[in-house]
C-alpha positions as a Markdown table, in Angstrom:
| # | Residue | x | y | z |
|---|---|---|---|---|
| 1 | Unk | -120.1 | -74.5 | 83.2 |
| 2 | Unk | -119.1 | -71.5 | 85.3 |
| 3 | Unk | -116.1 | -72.7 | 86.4 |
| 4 | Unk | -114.7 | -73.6 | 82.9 |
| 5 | Unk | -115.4 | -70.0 | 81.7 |
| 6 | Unk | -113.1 | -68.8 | 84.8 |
| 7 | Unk | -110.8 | -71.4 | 83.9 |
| 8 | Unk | -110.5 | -70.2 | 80.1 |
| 9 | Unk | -110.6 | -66.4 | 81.8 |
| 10 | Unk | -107.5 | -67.0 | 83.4 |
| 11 | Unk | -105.7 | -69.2 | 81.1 |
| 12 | Unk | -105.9 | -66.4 | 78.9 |
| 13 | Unk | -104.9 | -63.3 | 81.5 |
| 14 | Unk | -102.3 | -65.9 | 82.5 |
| 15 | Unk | -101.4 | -66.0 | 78.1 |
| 16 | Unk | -101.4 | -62.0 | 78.1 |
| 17 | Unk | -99.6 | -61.8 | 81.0 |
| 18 | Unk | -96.7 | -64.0 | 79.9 |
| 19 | Unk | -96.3 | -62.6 | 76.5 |
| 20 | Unk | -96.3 | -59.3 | 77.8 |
| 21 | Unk | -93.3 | -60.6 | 80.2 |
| 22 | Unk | -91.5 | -62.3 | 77.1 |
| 23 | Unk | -91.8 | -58.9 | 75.1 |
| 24 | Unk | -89.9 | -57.0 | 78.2 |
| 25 | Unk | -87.6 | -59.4 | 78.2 |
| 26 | Unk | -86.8 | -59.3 | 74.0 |
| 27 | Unk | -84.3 | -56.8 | 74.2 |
| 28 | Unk | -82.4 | -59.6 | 76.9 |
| 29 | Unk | -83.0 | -62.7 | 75.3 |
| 30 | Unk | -82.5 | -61.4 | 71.8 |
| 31 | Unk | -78.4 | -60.8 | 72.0 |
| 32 | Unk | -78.7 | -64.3 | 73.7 |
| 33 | Unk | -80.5 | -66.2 | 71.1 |
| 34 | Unk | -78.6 | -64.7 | 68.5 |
| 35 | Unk | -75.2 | -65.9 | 70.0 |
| 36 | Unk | -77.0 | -69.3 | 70.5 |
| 37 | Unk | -77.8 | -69.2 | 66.6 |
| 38 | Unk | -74.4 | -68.6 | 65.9 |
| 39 | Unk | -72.8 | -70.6 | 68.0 |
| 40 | Unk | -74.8 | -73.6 | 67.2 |
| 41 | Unk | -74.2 | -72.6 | 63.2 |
| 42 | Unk | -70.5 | -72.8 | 63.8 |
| 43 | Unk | -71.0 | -76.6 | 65.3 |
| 44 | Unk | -73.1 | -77.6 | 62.5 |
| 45 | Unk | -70.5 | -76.3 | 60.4 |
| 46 | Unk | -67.5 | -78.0 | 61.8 |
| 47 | Unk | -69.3 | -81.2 | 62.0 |
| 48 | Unk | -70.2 | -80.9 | 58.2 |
| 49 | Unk | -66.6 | -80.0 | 57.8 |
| 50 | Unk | -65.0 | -82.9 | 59.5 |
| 51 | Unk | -67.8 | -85.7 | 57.7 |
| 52 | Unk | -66.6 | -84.3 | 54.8 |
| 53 | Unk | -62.8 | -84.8 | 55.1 |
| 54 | Unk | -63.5 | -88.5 | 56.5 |
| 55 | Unk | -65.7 | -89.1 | 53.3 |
| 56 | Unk | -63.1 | -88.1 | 51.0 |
């Protein structure tokens, strides 16, 4: 039973330790995920675009 208690122990310093890691790297991955967004909203949008003009 000890070792599953460690287990846990460390699954969660490992949990703390990453999200720590993921909020120093916010202010990175932030401008990058925003671009992402958008770039992937344009796509969507031309896609929609072009269904549109072959329906019609």
């Amino acid at each position: 039973m000890k070792s599953v208690e460690s287990g846990l122990g460390i699954a969660l310093l490992g949990m703390v330790g990453g999200s720590l890691i993921v909020v120093k790297l916010l202010p990175l991955i932030a401008p990058l995920g925003g671009l992402g967004g958008w770039l992937v909203m344009k796509h969507c949008a031309k896609l929609i675009e072009q269904e549109s003009n072959e329906v019609s």
